[in-house]
VOBA-1610 file (N, C-alpha, C; in pm, whole numbers, padded with zeros to 5 digits, always signed):
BEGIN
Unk-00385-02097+00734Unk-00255-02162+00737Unk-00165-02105+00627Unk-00218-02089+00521Unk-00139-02015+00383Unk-00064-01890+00434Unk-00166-01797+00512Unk-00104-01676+00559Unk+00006-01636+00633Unk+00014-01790+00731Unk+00114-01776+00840Unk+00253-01883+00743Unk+00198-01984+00694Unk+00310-02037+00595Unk+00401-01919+00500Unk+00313-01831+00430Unk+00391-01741+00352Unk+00497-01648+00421Unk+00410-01588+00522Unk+00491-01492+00632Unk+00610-01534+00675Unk+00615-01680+00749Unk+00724-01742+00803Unk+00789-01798+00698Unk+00738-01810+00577Unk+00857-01844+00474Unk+00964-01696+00449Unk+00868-01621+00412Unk+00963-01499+00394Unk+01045-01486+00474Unk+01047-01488+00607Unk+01082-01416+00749Unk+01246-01534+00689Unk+01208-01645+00698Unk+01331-01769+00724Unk+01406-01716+00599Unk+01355-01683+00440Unk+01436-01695+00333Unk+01492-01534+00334Unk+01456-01450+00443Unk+01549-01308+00411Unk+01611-01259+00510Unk+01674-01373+00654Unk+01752-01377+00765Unk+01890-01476+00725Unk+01966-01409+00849Unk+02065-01474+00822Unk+02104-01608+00893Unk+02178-01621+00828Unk+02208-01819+00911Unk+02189-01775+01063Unk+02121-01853+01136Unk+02114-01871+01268Unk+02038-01748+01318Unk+01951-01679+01276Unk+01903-01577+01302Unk+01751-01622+01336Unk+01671-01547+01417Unk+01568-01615+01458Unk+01480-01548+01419Unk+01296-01631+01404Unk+01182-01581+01369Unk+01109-01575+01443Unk+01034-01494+01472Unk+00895-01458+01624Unk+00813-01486+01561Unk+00695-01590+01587Unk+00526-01549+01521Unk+00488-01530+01709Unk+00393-01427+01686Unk+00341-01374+01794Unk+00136-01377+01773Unk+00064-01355+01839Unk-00053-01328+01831Unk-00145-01294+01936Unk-00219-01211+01930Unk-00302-01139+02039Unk-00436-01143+02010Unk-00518-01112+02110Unk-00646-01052+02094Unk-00662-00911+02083Unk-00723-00852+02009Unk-00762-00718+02023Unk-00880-00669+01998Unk-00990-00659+02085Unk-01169-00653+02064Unk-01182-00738+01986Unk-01229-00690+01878Unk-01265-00845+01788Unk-01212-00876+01660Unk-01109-00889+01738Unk-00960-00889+01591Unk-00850-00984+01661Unk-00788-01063+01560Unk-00714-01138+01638Unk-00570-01048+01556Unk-00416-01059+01592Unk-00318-00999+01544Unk-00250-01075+01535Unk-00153-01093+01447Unk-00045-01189+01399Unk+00057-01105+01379Unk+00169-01174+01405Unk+00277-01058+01349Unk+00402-01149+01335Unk+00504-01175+01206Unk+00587-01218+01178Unk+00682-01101+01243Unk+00827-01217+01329Unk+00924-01080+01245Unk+01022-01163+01248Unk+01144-01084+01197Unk+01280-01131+01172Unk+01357-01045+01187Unk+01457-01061+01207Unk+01595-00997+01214Unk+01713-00983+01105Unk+01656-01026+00981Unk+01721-01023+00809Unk+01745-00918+00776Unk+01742-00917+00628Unk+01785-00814+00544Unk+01712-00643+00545Unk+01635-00696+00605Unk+01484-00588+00599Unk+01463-00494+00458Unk+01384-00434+00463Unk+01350-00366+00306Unk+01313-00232+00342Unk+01400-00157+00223Unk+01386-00035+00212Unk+01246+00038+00258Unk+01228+00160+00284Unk+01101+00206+00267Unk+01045+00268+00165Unk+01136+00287+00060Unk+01085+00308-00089Unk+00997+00141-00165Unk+01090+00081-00087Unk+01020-00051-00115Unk+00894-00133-00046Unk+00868-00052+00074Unk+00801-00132+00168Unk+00633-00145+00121Unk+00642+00010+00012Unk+00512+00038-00005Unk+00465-00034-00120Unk+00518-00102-00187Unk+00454-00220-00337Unk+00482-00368-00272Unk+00538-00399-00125Unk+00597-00517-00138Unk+00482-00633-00131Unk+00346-00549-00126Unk+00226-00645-00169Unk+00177-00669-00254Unk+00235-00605-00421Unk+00214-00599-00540Unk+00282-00749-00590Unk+00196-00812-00684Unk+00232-00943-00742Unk+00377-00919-00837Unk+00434-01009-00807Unk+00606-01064-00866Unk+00708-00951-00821Unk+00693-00883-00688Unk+00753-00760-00651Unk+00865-00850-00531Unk+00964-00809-00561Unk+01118-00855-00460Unk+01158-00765-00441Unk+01142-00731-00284Unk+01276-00626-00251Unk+01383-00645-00195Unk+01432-00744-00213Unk+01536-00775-00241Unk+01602-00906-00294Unk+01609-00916-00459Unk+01622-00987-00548Unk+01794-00979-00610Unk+01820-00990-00515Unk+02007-01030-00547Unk+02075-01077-00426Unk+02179-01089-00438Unk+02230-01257-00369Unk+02224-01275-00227Unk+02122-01186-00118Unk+02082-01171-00027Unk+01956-01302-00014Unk+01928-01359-00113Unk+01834-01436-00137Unk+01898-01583-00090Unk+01844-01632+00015Unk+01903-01808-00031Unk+01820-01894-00091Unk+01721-01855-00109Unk+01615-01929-00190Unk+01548-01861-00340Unk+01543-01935-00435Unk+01463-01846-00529Unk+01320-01834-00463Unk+01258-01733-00515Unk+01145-01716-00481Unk+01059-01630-00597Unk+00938-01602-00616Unk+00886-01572-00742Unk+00827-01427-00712Unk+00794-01423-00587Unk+00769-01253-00554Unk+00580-01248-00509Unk+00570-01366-00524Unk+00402-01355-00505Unk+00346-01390-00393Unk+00447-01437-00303Unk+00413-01509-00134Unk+00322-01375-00047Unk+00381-01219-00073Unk+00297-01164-00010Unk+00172-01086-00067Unk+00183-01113-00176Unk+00052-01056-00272Unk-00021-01152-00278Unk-00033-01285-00271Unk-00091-01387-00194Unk-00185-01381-00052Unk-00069-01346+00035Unk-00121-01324+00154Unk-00235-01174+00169Unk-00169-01052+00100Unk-00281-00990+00101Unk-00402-01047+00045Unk-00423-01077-00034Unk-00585-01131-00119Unk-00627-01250-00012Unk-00526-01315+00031Unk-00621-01424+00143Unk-00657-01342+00262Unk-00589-01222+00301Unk-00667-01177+00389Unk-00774-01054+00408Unk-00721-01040+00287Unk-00863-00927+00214Unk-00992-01000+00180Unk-00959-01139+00206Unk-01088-01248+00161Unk-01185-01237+00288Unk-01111-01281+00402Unk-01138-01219+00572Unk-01151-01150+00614Unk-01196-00988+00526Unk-01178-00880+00558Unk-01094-00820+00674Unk-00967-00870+00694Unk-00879-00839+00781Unk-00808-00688+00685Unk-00639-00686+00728Unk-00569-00636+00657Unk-00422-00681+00709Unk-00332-00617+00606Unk-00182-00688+00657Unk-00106-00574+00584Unk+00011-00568+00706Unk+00065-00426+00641Unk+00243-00472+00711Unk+00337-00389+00668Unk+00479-00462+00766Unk+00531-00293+00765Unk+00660-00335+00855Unk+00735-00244+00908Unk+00854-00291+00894Unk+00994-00207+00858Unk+01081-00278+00841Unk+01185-00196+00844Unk+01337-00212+00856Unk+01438-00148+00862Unk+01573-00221+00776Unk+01660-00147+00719Unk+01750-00226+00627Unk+01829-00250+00690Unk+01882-00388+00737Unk+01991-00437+00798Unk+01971-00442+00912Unk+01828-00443+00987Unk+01738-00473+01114Unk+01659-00551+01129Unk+01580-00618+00969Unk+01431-00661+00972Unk+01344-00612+00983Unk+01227-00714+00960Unk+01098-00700+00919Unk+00978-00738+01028Unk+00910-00651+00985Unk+00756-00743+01060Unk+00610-00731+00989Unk+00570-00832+00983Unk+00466-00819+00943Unk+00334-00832+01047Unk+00231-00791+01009Unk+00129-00759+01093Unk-00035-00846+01004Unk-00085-00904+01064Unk-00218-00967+00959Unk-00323-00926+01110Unk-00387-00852+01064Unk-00521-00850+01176Unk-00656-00916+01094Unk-00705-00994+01176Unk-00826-01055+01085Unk-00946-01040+01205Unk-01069-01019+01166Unk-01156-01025+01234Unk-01214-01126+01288Unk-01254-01127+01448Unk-01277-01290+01503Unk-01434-01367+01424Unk-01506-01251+01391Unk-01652-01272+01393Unk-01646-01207+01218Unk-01731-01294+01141Unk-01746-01183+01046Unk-01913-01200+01015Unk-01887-01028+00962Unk-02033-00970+01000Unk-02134-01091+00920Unk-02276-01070+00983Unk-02347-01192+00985Unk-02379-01311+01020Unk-02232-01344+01100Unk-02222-01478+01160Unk-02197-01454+01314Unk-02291-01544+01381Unk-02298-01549+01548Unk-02094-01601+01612
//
């Protein structure tokens, strides 16, 4: 729940008024897929590559309607590195974002 709370927080606090959020999810062999997206501010691709590093904002000026502390997706990586999944996004500036969480259905050892 943390994972999909953080995602869809981001998605809502870096769109614009009346702009909408997708959570989507699939099966894939034995992986389930999640994927936030939005239609916001989106983030650079100089930026895209730390935006899982703790207290990291890419975009921390008045594009923001909410404060926020920068740790919602460095969060989400470690909860899903806990699941041995992974989570990675795609994004365009002035297009949006998406994020992606694949987690495994089964983890090894367990029926």
């Amino acid at each position: 729940m943390q994972i999909v709370s953080n995602l869809l927080e981001n998605a809502i606090n870096y769109s614009q008024a009346g702009g909408q959020v997708a959570l989507r999810y699939q099966k894939e062999d034995a992986s389930l897929i999640l994927s936030v997206e939005d239609h916001g501010v989106g983030i650079a691709p100089e930026q895209l590559v730390s935006i899982f590093e703790p207290l990291h904002q890419a975009n921390p000026g008045p594009t923001r309607k909410y404060g926020v502390l920068g740790l919602g997706l460095s969060i989400t990586k470690s909860l899903v590195e806990l699941h041995r999944g992974r989570v990675w996004g795609r994004s365009e500036v002035n297009q949006g974002s998406t994020f992606f969480v694949e987690l495994p259905l089964r983890q090894p050892g367990h029926p």
